[in-house]
N, C-alpha and C positions, 0 to 999 in steps of 0.2 A: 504494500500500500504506500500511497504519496509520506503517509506519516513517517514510514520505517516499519508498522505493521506486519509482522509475517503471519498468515494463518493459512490452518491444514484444515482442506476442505474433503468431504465424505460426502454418501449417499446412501439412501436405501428405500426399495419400492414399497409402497403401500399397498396392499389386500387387502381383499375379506374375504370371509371365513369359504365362501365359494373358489377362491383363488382370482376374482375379477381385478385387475391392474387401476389403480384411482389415480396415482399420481407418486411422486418421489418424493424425499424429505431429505433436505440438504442441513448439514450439521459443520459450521465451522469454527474450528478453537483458534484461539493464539495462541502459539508456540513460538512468540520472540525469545520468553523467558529462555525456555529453551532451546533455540537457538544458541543464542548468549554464553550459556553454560556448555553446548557442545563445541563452541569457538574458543571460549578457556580452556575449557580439557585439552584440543588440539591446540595452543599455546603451550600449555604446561607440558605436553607431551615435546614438542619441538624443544623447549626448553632444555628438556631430559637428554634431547640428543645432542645436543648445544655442548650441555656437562659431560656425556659422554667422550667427544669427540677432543673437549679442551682437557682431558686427562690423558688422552695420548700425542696431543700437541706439547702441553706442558711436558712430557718426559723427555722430547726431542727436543723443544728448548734447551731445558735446565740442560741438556750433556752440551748443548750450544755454549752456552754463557759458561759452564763452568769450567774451562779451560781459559775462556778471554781471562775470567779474572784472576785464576791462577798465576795468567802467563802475567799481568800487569803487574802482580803484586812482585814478581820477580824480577820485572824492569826497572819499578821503582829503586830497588836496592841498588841495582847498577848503571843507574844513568844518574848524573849528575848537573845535567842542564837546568835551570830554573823554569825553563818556557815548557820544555820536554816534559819535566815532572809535572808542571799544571795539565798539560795535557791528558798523561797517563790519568791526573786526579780528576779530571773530568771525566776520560771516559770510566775508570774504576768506581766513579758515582752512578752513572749512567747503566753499567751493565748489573750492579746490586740493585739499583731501580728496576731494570726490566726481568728481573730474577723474582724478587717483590711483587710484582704486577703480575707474574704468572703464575705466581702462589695464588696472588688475590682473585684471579679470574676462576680457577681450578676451585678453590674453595668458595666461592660465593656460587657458583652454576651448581652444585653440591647441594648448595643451602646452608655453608656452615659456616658461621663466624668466624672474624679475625680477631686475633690477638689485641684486649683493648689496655690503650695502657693513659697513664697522665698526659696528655698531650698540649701541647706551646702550640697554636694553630700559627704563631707568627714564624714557625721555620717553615710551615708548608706551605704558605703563602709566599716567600721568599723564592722557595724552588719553583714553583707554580710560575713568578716573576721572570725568573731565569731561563726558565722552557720557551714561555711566550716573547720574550726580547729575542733569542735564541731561535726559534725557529719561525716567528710571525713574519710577513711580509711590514716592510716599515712603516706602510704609509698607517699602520694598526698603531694609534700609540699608549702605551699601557702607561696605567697610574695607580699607586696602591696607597692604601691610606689604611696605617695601624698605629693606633694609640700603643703607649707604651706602657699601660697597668690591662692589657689583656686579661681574661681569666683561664683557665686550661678547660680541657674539653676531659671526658675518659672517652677514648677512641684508636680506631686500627686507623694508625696514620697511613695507610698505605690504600685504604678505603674515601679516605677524605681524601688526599691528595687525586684520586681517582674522577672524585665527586668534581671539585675545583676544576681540575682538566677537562671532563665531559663541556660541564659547562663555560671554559673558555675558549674550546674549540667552535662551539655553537653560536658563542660569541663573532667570534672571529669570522665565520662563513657567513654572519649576519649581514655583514659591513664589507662587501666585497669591492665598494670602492674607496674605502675606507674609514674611519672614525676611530670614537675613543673609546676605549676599554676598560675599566673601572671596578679593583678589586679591595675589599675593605671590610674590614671587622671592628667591632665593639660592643661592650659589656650591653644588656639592656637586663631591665627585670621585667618581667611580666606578670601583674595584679588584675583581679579578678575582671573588669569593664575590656582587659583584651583577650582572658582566657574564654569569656561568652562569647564571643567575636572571633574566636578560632576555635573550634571544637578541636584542635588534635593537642594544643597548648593546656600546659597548667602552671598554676601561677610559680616563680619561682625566677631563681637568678639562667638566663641562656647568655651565651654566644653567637650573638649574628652577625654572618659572613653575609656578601652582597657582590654579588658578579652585574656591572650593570653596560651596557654595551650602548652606543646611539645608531644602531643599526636599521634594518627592516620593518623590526615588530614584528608580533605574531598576528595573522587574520583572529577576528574574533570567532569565525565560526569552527576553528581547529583549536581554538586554547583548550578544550575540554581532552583532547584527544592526543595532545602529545607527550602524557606520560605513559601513553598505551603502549606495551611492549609489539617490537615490529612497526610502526608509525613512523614514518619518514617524510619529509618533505624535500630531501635529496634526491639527486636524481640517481639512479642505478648502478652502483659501484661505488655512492661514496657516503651512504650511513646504514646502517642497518634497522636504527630506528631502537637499538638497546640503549642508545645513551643514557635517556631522561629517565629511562621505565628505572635503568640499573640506579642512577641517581636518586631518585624519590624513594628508592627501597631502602640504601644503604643509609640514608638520612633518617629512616622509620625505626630502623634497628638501632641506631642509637640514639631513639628517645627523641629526638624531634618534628621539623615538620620544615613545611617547604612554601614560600608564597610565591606568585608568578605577578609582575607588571607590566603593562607591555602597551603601547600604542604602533598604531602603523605609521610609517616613519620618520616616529622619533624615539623606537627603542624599544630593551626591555632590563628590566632586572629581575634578579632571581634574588631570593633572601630566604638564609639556609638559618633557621635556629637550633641549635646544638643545647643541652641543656649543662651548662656549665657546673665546673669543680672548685668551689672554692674554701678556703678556711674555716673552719668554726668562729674564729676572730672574727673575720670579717662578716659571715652571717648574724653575730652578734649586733656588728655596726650597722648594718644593712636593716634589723628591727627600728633603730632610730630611727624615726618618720620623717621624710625628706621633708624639708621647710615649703611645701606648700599654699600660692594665693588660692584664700579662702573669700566666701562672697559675705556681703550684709545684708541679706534677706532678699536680692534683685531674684525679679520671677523671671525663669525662664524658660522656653517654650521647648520641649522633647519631639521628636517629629521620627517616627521611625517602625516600620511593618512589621521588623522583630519584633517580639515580644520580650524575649530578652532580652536584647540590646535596649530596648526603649528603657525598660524599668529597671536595669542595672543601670543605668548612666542615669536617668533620675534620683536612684540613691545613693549615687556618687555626688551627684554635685549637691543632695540636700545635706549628707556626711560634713561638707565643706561650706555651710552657711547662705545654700542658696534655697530658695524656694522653686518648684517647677509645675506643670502643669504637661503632662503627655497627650499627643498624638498619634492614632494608629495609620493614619495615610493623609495623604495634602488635601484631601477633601476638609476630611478632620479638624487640620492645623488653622484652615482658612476659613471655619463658620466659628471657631474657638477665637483667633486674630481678632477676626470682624471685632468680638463683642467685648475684646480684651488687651485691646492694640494700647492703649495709655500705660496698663502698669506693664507688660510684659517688654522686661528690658533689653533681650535678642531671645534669637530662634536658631535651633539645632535642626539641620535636617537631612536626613538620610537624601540621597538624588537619584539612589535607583528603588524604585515603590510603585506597584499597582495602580493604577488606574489616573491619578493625578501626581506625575513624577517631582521629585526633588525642583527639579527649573521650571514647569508648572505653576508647584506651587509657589517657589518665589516671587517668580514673575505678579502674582497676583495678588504676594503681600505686599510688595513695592508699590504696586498702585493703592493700598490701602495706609500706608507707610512707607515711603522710603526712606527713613531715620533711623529706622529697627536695623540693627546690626545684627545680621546672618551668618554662619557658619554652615556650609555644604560638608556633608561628609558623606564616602563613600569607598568601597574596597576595588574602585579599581587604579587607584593610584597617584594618582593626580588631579590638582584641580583644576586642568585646562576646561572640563565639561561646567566647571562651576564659572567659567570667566567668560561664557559666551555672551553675546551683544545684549544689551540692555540690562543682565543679571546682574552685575555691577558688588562681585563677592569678592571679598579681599581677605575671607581665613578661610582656609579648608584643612579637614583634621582626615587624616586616612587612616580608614579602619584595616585591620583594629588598634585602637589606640588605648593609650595609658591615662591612667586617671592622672597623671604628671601633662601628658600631652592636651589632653580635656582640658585641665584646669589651666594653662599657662595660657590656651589660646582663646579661650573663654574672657580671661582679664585682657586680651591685648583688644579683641573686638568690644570689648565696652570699653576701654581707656578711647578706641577710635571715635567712639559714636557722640 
């Protein structure tokens, strides 16, 4: 069917008790479900031979590689050139990398974890630097950005480093005539207003890395689809379509999750949250409640189809001294407005919502007000959808956000108004 619909259609004649023929009776099911589940299986199944096959590659490897590094380790001791020995030490890094990498592939198509240990993400980010300077065409220019109080990860560095590469290569064929590449980590915590807003998140100190390219974009009507194993949008011989799928797995197995950003072009980023290792000292300091602006009783206006999201961010911002008043869609927010426009000090609004959307609704507070300072928020990334022609919005918060994020940009649109 036009939908995507598959049904199995049947038959059978009608009699009576004479044997006289009346007519047929057609019987048809859906069988997308399964469908669905016999094109898993036949996934999983290919997968199996995938794992197969990379158990007898890996043996012909590893007797490849371990000879190169034998023989290196035995050059270093007798050559004595400076330039020579960095050479040797590059490649002698290079071939325990791809010795690494084919443990990692043999044991992951298995199903079996790597080795997880304390992990510095900022040495593997550095390597990651060094591959893509190294092997990228120039006109690609890389930039990395790591603070210097990181937190560690518990992780198979040889898994992440995998992860990082998938996605800088994807990067990279993004932007085939070229752009900027953008790789960077830092500390975030995550409290309850962003863990309703990602279901795979719970509250708690992560690491998030961020691969962001100014490339292509992804079309919206493939975003659903490019972590599907075998899914490619390469042309024949140059992906296979395991990147993303192996990527969002190996991110799942250690406890995080994965967001996707993207417009058409002007880019995308990936943002990988890792759930971070830190000190008991420091989780101590980390209770101390960060100095957050608190309100003095200003009402304001909740706009949003979740129900969660709506009523968690109202008792976030009543927690901090404001008063509010919720909306369940712009219909809502706009006969609530009407009757309430004097006290209500700004308005929160979701801008992707049923039936009267996020710019909808603005549009038609503006003509009831244009004074009322708005805040757009929405999870696809930016707020270029909130600065179209006449909406005239100058804070947009992207979900999911932090009740640090809520609350800082909350005071900056009333200081404007």
């Amino acid at each position: 069917m036009v939908d995507g619909t598959i049904l199995d259609r049947s038959s059978f004649p009608v009699r009576d008790k004479a044997g006289h023929y009346y007519g047929r009776i057609w019987v048809y099911r859906d069988i997308t479900e399964r469908k669905r589940l016999d094109q898993q299986f036949l996934r999983a199944q290919r997968m199996d031979s995938i794992g197969t096959l990379a158990g007898g590659i890996a043996h012909d490897l590893n007797n490849v590689l371990g000879p190169i590094i034998l023989a290196i380790e035995i050059m270093q001791k007798k050559i004595a050139d400076p330039k020579c020995l960095h050479m040797l030490e590059t490649m002698n890094s290079s071939a325990h990398r791809g010795a690494a990498m084919v443990r990692q592939v043999l044991s992951f198509a298995r199903g079996v974890e790597g080795e997880r240990v304390e992990l510095q993400i900022r040495h593997v980010i550095r390597d990651i630097e060094k591959i893509a300077n190294d092997t990228f065409l120039k006109h690609v220019q890389i930039r990395v950005i790591l603070p210097q109080d990181l937190w560690t990860v518990l992780a198979d560095a040889t898994q992440i480093h995998q992860v990082l590469l998938n996605l800088c290569v994807n990067a990279r064929d993004a932007m085939p005539n070229g752009g900027r590449l953008t790789i960077s980590a830092e500390n975030v915590t995550i409290d309850a207003p962003f863990a309703c807003m990602a279901s795979e998140a719970r509250p708690g100190p992560y690491l998030l890395l961020q691969i962001e390219d100014t490339g292509t974009g992804i079309p919206p009507e493939i975003m659903e689809k490019i972590f599907d194993p075998f899914f490619t949008t390469k042309e024949i011989g140059k992906g296979t379509g395991l990147g993303l799928s192996t990527t969002l797995t190996i991110v799942r197995t250690h406890g995080g999750f994965l967001r996707v950003e993207s417009e058409i072009g002007s880019g995308t980023r990936f943002k990988i949250y890792l759930p971070a290792k830190i000190d008991a000292d420091l989780k101590n300091e980390d209770r101390v409640e960060e100095e957050l602006p608190r309100g003095n009783g200003e009402l304001i206006l909740v706009v949003d189809d979740e129900s969660s999201v709506r009523e968690v961010t109202g008792q976030t911002l009543e927690i901090y001294g404001y008063t509010t008043i919720l909306a369940a869609e712009g219909a809502e927010a706009v006969a609530i407005f009407a009757q309430r426009w004097r006290e209500i000090a700004a308005v929160l609004t979701d801008m992707m919502m049923p039936i009267l959307d996020g710019r909808g609704t603005i549009q038609v507070l503006r003509r009831i007000n244009p004074r009322t300072p708005i805040i757009a928020a929405s999870g696809l990334g930016d707020g270029q959808m909130a600065q179209g022609e006449g909406l005239d919005v100058k804070h947009f918060l992207p979900k999911p956000y932090t009740t640090a994020t809520l609350l800082n940009t909350l005071k900056e649109a009333l200081a404007d108004s």
